[in-house]
N, C-alpha and C positions, 0 to 999 in steps of 0.2 A: 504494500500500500504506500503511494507516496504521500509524501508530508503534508500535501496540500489536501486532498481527502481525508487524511489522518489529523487535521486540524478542523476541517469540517464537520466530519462526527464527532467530537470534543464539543464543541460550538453546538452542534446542536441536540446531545447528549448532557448536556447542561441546563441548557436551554429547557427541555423535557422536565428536568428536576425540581427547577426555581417554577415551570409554571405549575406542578403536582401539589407543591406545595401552598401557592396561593391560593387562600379561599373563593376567591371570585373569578377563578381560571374557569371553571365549571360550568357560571352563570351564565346564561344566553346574554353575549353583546351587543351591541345598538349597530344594524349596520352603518360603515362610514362612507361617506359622499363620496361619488367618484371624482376624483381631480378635474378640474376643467381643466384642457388644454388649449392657452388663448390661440388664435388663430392666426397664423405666419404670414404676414402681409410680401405679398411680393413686387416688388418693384417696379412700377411702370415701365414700361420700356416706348419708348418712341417708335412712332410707325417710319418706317424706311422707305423712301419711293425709290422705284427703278429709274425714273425719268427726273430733268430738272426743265421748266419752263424757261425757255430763252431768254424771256423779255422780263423776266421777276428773278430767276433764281430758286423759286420754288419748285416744291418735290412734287413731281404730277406721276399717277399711275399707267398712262399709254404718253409714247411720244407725240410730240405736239410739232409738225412742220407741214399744218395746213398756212396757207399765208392771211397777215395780220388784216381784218376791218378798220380802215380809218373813216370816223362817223365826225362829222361838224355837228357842236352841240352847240346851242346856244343860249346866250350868256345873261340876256336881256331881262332885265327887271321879271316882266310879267311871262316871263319863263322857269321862274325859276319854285319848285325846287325842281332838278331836271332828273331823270329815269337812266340808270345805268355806267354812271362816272365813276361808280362805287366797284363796281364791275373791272374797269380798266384797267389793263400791265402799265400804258402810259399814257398820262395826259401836258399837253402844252396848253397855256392860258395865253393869249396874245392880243394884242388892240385891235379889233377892224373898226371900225368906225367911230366919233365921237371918242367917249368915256367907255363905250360897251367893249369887253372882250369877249371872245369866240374860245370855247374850247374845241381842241382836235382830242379824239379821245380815239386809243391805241386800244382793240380787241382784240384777245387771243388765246389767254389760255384761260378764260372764265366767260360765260354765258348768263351775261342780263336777262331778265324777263323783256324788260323793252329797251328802245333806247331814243331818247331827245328831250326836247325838239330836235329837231334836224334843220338844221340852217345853210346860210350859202357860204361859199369857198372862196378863199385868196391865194394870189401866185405860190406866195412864201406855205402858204397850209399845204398846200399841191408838192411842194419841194421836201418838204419835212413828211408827209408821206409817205411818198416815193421812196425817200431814204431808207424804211421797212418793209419796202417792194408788197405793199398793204393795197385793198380797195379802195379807193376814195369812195366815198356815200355824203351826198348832200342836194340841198336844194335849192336849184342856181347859183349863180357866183356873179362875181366881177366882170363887165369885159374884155380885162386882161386874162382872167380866170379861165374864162369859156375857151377862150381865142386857143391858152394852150390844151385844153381838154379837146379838142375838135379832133373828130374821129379816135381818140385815146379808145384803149380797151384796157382799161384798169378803174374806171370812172363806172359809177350809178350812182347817175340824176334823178332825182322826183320827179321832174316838172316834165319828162320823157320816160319814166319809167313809174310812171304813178301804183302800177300793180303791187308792187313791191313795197309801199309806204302804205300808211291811212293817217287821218287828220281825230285827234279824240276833241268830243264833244264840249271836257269841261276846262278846254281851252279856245283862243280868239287865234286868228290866221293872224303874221304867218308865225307864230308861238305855236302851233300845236301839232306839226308833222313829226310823227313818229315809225321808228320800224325795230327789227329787232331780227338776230344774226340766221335763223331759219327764211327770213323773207329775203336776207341778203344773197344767204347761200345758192336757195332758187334760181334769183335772178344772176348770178357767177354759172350757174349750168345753162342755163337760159341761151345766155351769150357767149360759149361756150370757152369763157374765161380760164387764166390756169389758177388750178386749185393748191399747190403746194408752192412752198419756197424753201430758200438756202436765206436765214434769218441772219440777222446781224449777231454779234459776238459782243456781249458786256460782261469785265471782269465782277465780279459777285465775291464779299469776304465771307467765310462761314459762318452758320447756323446761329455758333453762338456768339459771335464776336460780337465786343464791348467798345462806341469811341469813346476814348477819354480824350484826346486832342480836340484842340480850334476852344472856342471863345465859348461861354454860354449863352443858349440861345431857345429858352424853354417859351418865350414868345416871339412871331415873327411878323412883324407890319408889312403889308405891300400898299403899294399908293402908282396903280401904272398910270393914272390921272386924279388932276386936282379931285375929278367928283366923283373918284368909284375909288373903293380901297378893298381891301379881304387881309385876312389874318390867319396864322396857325397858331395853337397853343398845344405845345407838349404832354402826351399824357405816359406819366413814368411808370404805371401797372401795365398801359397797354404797349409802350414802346414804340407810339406813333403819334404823327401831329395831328387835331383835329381841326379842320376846316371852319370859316367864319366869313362872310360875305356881307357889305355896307354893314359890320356891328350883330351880325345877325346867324346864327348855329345854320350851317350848309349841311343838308341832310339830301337824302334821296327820298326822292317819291314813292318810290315802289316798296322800299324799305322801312322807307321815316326813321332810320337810322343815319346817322353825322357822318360826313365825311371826313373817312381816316387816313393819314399817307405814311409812309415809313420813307422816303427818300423826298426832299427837296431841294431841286434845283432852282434859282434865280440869278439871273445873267441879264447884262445891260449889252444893248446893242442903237444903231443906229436908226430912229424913225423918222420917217417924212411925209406928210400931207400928200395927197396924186391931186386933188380936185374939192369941188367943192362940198362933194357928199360925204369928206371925209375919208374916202378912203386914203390908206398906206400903201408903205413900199417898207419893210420892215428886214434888216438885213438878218439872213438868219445861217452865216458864212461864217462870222467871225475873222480872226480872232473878238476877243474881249473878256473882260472882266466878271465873277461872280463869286458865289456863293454857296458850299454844297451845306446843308442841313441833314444832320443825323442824328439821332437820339438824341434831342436837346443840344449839341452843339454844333456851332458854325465854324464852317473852316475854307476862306478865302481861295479861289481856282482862277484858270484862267480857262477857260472855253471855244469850242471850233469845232466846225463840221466836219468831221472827217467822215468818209467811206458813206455818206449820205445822214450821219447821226450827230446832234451835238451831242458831245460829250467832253468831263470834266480833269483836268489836267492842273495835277501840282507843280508845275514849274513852267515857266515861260517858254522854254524850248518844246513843249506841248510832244513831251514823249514817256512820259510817266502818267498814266489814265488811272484816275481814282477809282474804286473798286463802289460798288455799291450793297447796302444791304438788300438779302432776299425781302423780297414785298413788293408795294405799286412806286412807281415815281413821277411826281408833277415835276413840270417843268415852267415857271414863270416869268416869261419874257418882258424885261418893263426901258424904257427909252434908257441911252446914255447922256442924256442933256436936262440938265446942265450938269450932273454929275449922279452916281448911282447911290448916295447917299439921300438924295431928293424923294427915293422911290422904294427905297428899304433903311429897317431899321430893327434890330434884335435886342434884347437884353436876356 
């Protein structure tokens, strides 16, 4: 017998004697509770995508290289709150007429319920487009607008392709044309449009990165004219800026949720009057001056279209391209004159 058995019956050859001898060995015991055993929480684990969305950075589960929707939304007072901005990989805000800006709003890796109003087109909107080898989608333009859209096949008009749009009731013309990316799609088979691209390339930091560089910038003023201004304010639970237009919470319609952006872009470029209706000639070439916005801080770029795209560059010799986080990003175009101080302001 080894020791270890030969200590065991000792042990419990003892055991036998001490309990013989206690009187209440005998007595029926109360049985005892069985132990609860708390429950082992396991650790969330993040979902993993196979796919990353071009134009955001984000994890998508099928690859995404159908080519981009560019929609003219528009900007006007009695349009607003407008259907599907909330929606976009990228939006540019830019001057057309007067005080009013036009948003161009980038569709592609997320599907609005609707999307507008839908408004009319400028040269520079048509150029900034194209640079995403995207549809243009709008309703009329400019004379110069049209002149270059003539016979284009990357172009669907309203005012010729009325099937494809409708006007809702509980708005006034020309506020109220709207559509939305199945009616678009249609009309891309229709005209027997090409349906896939080779998308542009934006460097993207990871998942989880943190900026601590540039200036703080938890609120951000824009003023692209004396009588129309809009704001972001930082929200630090959610990691993104919230939207604010003439003093006023910028939501979507379809949602009646605020609009959120996790990347802001503001850059000054050069405007000029064409005529007397106000429209522009807005250079959208660069080089020039700006401002990238990230989590609450701002940090100084210089900007230029390259390969059809602005994008943001830390140094003047514009060969070091800032990376951006995963999410949507606006892009806010406001005059260089008389200085870009006139037109932005952070603290």
């Amino acid at each position: 017998m080894t020791k270890f058995w030969k200590y065991a019956v000792v042990v419990l050859t003892a055991s036998s004697i001490l309990a013989s001898c206690n009187p209440l060995a005998n007595k029926e015991q109360a049985p005892q509770p069985n132990p609860v055993t708390p429950p082992v929480s396991e650790p969330l684990q993040e979902k993993t995508f196979p796919y990353t969305a071009p134009l955001t950075g984000m994890g998508v589960d099928e690859r995404i290289d159908h080519r981009p929707v560019m929609v003219m939304v528009n900007n006007h007072p009695k349009a607003r709150p407008q259907s599907g901005l909330d929606k976009a990989d990228i939006v540019y805000e830019v001057l057309s007429e007067g005080e009013v800006t036009r948003f161009l709003a980038i569709f592609h890796s997320q599907t609005p319920k609707m999307i507008g109003p839908v408004r009319s087109i400028r040269p520079y909107f048509i150029k900034l487009g194209r640079g995403f080898d995207s549809i243009l989608v709008h309703v009329g333009g400019s004379p110069d607008a049209l002149n270059t859209l003539k016979g284009a096949d990357d172009a669907i008009n309203e005012i010729s392709n009325g099937a494809y749009f409708w006007r809702e009731k509980f708005r006034t013309a020309p506020h109220n044309v709207y559509t939305d990316l199945s009616h678009i799609e249609k009309a891309m088979q229709a005209k027997n449009m090409r349906m896939t691209s080779d998308l542009p390339f934006f460097p993207f930091l990871p998942k989880d990165a943190k900026i601590e560089e540039g200036q703080s910038a938890v609120e951000i003023k824009i003023k692209p004219h004396p009588q129309y201004s809009l704001s972001y304010k930082y929200d630090a639970d959610k990691e993104k800026y919230l939207r604010f237009t003439q003093g006023e919470v910028h939501k979507d319609l379809t949602t009646d949720k605020q609009l959120e952006i996790t990347n802001i872009l503001v850059i000054s470029s050069k405007h000029q009057v064409l005529d007397n209706e106000g429209r522009r000639e807005v250079d959208i070439t660069g080089p020039g001056d700006g401002y990238l916005f990230q989590q609450g801080r701002a940090k100084p770029i210089k900007w230029v279209r390259k390969d059809g795209i602005i994008r943001a560059y830390e140094n003047t010799a514009l060969t070091k391209e800032i990376p951006l986080l995963s999410g949507n990003t606006w892009v806010n175009i406001v005059p260089n004159t008389p200085n870009m101080d006139q037109h932005l302001s952070f603290q």
